[in-house]
C-alpha positions as CSV (number, residue, x, y, z in Angstrom):
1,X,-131.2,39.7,87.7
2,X,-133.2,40.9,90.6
3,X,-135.6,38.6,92.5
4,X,-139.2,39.3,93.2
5,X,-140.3,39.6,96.8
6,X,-141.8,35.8,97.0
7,X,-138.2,34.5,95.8
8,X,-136.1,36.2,98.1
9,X,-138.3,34.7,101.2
10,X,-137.7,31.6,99.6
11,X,-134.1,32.2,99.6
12,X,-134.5,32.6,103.4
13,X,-136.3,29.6,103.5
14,X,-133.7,27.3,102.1
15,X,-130.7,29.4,103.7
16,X,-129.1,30.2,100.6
17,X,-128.8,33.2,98.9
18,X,-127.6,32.8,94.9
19,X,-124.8,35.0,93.4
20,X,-126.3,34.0,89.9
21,X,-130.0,34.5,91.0
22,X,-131.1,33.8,87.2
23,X,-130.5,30.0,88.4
24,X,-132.8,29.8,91.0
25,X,-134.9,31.9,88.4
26,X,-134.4,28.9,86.2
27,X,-135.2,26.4,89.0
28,X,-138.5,27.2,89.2
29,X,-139.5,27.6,86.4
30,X,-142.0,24.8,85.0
31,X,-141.7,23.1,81.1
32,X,-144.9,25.2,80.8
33,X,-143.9,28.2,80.8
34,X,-140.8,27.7,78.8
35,X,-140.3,30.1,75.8
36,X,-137.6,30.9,72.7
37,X,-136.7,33.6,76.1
38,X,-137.4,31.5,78.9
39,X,-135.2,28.1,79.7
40,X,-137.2,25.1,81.9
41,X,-135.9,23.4,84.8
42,X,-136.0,20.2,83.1
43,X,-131.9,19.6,82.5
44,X,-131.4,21.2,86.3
45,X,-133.6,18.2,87.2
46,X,-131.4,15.5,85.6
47,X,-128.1,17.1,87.3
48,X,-130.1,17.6,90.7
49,X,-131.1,14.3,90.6
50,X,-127.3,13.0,90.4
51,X,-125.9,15.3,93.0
52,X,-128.5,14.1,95.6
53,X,-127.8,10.5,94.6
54,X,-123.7,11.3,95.1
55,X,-124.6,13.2,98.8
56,X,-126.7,10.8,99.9
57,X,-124.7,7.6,98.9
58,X,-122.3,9.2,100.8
59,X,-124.1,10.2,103.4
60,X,-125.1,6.2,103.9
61,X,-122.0,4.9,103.2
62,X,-120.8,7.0,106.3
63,X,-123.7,7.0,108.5
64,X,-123.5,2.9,108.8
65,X,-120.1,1.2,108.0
66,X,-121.3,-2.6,108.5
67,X,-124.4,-2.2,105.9
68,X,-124.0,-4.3,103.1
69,X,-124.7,-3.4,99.5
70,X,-128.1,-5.2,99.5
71,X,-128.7,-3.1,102.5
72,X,-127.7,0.4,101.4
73,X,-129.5,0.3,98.1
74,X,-133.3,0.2,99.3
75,X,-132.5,2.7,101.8
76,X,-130.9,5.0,98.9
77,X,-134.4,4.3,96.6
78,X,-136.4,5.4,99.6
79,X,-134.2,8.4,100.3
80,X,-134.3,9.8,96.4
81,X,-137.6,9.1,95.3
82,X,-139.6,11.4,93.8
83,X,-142.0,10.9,97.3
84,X,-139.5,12.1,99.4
85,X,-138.2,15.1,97.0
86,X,-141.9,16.1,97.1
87,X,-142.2,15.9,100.8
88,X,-139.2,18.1,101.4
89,X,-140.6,20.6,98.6
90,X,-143.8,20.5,100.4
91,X,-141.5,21.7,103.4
92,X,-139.7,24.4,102.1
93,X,-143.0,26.1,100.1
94,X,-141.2,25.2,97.2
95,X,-144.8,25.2,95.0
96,X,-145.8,28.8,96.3
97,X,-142.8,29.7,93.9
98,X,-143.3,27.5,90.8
99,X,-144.1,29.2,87.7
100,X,-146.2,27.6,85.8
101,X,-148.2,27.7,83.0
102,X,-152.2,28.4,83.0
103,X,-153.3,25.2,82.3
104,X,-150.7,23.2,84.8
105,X,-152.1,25.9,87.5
106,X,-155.8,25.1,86.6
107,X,-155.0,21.4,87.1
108,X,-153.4,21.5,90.4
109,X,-149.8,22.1,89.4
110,X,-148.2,23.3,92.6
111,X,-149.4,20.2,94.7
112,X,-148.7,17.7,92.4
113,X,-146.4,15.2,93.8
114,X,-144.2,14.7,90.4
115,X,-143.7,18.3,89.2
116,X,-142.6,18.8,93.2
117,X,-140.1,16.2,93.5
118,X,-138.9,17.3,89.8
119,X,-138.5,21.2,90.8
120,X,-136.6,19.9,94.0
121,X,-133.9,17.9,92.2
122,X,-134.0,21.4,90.2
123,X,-133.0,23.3,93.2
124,X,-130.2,21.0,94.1
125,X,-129.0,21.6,90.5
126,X,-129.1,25.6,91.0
127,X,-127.5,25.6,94.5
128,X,-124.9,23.0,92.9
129,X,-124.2,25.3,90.0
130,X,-124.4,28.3,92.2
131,X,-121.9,27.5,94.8
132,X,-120.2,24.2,94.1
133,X,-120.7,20.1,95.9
134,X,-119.6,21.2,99.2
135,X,-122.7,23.8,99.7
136,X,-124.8,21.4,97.9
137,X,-124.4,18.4,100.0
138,X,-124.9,21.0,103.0
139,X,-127.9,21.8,101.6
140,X,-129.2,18.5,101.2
141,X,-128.1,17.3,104.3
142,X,-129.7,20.3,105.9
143,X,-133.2,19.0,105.1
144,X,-132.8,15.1,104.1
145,X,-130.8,14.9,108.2
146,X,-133.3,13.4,110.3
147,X,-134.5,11.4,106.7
148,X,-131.3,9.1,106.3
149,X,-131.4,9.4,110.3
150,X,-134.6,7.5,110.3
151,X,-134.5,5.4,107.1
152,X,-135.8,1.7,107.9
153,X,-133.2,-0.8,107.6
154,X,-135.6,-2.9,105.3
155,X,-136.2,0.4,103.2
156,X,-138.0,-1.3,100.1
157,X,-141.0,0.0,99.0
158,X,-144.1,-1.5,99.7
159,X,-145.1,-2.8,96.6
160,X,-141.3,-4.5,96.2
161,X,-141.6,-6.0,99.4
162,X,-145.1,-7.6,98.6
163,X,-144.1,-8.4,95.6
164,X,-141.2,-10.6,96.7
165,X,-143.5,-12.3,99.6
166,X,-145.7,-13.5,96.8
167,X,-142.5,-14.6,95.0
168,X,-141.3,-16.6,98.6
169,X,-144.6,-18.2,98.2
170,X,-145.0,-19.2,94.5
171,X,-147.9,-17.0,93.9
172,X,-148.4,-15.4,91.5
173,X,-147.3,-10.9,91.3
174,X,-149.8,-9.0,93.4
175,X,-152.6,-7.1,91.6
176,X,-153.6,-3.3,91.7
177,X,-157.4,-2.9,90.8
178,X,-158.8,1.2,91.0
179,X,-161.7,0.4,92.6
180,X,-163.2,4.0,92.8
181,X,-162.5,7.6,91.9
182,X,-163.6,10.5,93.4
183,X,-162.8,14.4,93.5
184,X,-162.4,17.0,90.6
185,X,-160.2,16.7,87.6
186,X,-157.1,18.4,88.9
187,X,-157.3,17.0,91.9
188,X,-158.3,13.3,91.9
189,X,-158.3,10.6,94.3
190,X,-158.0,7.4,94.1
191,X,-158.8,4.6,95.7
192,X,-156.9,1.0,94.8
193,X,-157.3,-2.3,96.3
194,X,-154.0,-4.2,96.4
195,X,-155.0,-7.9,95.9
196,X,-153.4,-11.7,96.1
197,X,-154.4,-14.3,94.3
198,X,-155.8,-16.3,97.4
199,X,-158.2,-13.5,97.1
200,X,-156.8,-11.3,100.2
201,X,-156.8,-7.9,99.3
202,X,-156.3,-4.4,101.3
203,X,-157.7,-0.8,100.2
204,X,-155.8,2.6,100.3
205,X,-157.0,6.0,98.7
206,X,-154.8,9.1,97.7
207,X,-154.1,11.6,95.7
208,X,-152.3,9.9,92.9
209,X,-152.3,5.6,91.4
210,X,-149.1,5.3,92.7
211,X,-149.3,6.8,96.4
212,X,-152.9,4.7,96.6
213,X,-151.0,1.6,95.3
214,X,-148.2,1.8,98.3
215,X,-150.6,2.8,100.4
216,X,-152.4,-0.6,99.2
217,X,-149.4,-2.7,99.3
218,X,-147.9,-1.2,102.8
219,X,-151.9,-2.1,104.6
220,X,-151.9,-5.6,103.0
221,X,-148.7,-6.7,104.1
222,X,-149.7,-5.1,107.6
223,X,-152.7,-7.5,107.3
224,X,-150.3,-10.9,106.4
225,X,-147.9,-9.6,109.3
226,X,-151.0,-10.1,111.8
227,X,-152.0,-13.6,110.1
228,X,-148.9,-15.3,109.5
């Protein structure tokens, strides 16, 4: 299967050229615009996913040697999320290539933080299936390096972490209110106040409920940091 022009620069950009290009193909190609002739990335997402939990398990388990469990694991979550997936796809162009369907292009599609993060784990998969664990880890060491390099050593998310300072304190789980929303259809944004019950409350907006929440979360607990 021979590659158009806009995946071979592609293949350049992730410094791997495929000997079954019909998986990268595959990789990028959205649930959309599946067909009885055209296969989705979704399974290449559920393997990618595993093989980037295995390299970067490792990849922790090496870097520091006195972390505990309790300490590895948040740094693990922050390193596999969907966020960060999306951030590296963002990186390598990865959305310039999707294919997708008409109405997931109308709505935004290519910058949508989800079908990113997905498509990356997808890539993984291909580069996995493509050339076996030991280019794959490569791979994903290539562009998650200076990522488990700069992980925090308290790595939870925001909204855990406030979460379990309300808990310290017997209060009751913080609350995420959408206070406003603004922008077009396919690209909305969102603006969320993360509030306490002693009525303290921090505002975030972004491009997605879930960004504008930890966004929320991370600027509140900035706030109690000051005050406590």
């Amino acid at each position: 299967m021979k590659l158009g022009a806009e995946l071979k620069a592609f293949e350049t950009r992730i410094g791997h050229q495929f000997k079954n290009t019909a998986l990268l193909s595959r990789a990028v190609t959205h649930s959309s615009m599946s067909s009885s002739t055209r296969s989705d990335n979704q399974r290449m997402e559920f393997l990618g996913d595993r093989v980037l939990g295995l390299v970067i398990s490792e990849a922790l388990y090496v870097t520091d040697m006195e972390a505990a469990e309790g300490q590895l694991a948040p740094r693990f979550n922050a390193l596999v999320r969907k966020e960060t997936c999306a951030d590296v796809a963002r990186e390598i162009g990865l959305g310039e290539v999707l294919r997708l369907g008409r109405s997931e292009m109308i709505s935004g599609g290519r910058r949508k933080q989800a079908l990113l993060g997905d498509a990356m784990e997808a890539i993984i998969a291909a580069v996995y299936l493509d050339a076996g664990y030991d280019v794959a880890r490569d791979f994903v060491l290539r562009f998650w390096k200076t990522r488990i390099e700069g992980v925090e050593e308290d790595a939870r998310d925001p909204k855990t972490a406030l979460q379990e300072w309300a808990q310290a304190r017997r209060m009751s789980p913080p609350k995420y209110i959408e206070t406003a929303r603004s922008g077009p259809d396919h690209a909305p944004v969102f603006t969320i106040s993360a509030r306490l019950e002693s009525g303290v409350e921090a505002l975030a907006t972004a491009g997605s409920k879930r960004q504008a929440e930890q966004a929320a979360a991370k600027a509140l607990l900035s706030e109690l940091e000051k005050t406590s």
